[in-house]
C-alpha positions as CSV (number, residue, x, y, z in Angstrom):
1,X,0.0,0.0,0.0
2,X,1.5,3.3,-0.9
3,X,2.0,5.8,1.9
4,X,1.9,9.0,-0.3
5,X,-0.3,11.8,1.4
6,X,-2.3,8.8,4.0
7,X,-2.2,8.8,7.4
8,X,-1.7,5.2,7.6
9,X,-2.3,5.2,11.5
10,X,-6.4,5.6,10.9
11,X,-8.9,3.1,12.3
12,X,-11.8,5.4,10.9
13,X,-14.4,2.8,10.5
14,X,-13.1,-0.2,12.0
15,X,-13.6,-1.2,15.3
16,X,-11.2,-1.9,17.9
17,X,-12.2,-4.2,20.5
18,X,-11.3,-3.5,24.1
19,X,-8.0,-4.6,25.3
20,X,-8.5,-4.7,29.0
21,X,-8.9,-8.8,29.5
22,X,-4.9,-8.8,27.8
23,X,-1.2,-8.8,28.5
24,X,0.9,-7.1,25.8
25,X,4.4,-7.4,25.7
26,X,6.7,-5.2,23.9
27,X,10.1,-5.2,23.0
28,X,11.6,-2.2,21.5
29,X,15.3,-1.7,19.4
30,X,17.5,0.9,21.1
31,X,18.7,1.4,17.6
32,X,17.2,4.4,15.8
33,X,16.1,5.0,19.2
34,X,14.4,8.8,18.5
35,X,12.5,6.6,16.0
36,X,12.1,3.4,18.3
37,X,10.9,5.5,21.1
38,X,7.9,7.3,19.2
39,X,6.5,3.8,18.2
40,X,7.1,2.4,21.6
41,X,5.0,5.7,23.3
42,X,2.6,4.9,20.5
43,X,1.8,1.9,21.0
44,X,1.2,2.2,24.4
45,X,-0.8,5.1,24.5
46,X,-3.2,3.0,21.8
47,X,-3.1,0.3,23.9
48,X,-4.2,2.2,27.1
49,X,-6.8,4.2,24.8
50,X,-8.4,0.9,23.8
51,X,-8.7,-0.3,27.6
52,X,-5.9,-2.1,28.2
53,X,-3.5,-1.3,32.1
54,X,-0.9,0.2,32.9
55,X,0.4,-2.7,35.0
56,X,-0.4,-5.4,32.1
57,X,2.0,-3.7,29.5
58,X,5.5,-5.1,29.7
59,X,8.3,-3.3,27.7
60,X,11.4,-4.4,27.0
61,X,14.4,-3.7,25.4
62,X,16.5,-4.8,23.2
63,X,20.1,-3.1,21.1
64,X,19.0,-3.7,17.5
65,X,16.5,-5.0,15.6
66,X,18.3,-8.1,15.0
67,X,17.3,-8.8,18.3
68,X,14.2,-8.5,18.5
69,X,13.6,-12.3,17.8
70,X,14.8,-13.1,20.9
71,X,13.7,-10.6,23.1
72,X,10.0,-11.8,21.4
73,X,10.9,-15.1,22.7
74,X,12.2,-14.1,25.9
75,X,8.8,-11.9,26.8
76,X,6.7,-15.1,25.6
77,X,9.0,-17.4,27.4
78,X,9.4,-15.5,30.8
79,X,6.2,-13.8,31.6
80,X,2.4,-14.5,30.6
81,X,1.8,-12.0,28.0
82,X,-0.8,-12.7,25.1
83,X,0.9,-10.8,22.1
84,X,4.4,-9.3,21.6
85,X,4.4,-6.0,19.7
86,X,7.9,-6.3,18.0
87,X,9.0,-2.3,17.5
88,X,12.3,-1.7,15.3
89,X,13.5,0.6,13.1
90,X,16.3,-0.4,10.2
91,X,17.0,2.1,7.9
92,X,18.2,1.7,4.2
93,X,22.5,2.4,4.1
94,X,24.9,2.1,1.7
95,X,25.7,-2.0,2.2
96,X,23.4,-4.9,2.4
97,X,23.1,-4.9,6.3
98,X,19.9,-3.7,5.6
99,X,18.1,-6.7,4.1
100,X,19.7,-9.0,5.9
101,X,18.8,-7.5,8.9
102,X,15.0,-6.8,7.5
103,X,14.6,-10.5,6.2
104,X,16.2,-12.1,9.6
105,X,13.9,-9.7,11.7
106,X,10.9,-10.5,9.2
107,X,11.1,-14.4,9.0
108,X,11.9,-14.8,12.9
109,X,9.0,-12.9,14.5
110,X,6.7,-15.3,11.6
111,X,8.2,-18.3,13.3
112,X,7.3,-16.9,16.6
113,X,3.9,-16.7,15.3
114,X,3.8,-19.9,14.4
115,X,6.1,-21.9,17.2
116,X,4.5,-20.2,20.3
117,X,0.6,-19.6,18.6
118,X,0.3,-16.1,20.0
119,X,0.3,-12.7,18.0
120,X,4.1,-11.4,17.5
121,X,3.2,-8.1,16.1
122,X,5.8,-6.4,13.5
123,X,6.2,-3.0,14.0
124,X,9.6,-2.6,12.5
125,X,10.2,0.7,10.1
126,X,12.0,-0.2,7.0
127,X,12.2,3.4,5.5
128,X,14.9,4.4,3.2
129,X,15.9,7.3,5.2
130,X,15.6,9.2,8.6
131,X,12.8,11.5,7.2
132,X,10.7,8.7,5.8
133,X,11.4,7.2,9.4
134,X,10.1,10.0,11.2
135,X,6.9,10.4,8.8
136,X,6.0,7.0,9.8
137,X,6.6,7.6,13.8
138,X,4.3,10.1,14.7
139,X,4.6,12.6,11.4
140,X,2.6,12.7,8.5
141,X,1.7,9.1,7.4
142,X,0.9,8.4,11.9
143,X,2.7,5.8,14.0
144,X,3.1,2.7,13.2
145,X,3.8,1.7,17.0
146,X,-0.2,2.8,16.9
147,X,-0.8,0.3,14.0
148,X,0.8,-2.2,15.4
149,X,-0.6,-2.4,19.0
150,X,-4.2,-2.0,16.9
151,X,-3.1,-5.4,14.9
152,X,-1.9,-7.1,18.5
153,X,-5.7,-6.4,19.8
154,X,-7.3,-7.3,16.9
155,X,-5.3,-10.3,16.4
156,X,-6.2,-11.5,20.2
157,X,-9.9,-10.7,19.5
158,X,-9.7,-13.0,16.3
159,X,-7.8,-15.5,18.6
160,X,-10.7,-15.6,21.3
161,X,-13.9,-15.5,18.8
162,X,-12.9,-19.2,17.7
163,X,-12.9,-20.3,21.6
164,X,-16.9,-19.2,21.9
């Protein structure tokens, strides 16, 4: 979906359940962190907003996105959360670091999906510079640290409706 001129953080005209019934972990890269930190605050404004406490939001953090994986795992492993909110921020350089580091990032939070059957939310920014970045955490196009605790509620909702 292109970005151009959309606030991509909008929920007009979809729902968001309440989040107050959920534990939401989050682990954030200290990398990029004026970037990191805007979609860490964002997320966890949306996710008191939509219900959820104060005391059932765990954050974490981690040096890099690289990391984040594990960290994921760790929050999952260690504590009783119901969704991870994975919240990174790589941005395009000069080398090939950069899809390396996207694809490893990408294909290990879809494992955790898969190995541990609980929503592991990516939220990492893949922009291809610091301006792009900053449109996308808390400028122009939103926060996608909102977007991404939205997806972690909606996702436990979806979760819980095939339990009834």
């Amino acid at each position: 979906m292109s970005s151009k001129n959309k606030n991509l953080s909008s929920t007009e005209g979809s729902p968001i359940p309440n989040a107050k019934a959920y534990k939401f972990g989050i682990v954030c890269s200290e990398w990029n962190h004026e970037i990191t930190n805007a979609l860490k605050e964002g997320a966890i404004k949306t996710l008191l907003k939509n219900g959820a406490k104060k005391e059932n939001i765990i954050v974490r953090a981690v040096p890099g996105s690289f990391e984040l994986t594990l960290g994921a795992q760790y929050l999952a492993e260690f504590t009783n959360v119901d969704a991870v909110i994975c919240l990174g921020c790589v941005i395009q350089g000069e080398t090939r670091h950069f899809d390396f580091i996207c694809d490893a990032v990408a294909k290990g939070i879809t494992d955790l999906n898969i190995k541990y059957n609980l929503p592991f939310i990516f939220g990492v920014l893949t922009p291809n510079d610091q301006k792009q970045a900053l449109a996308r955490a808390g400028g122009k196009h939103g926060n996608k640290g909102d977007e991404a605790a939205v997806t972690a509620i909606k996702m436990l909702a979806l979760r819980n409706s095939f339990k009834k």
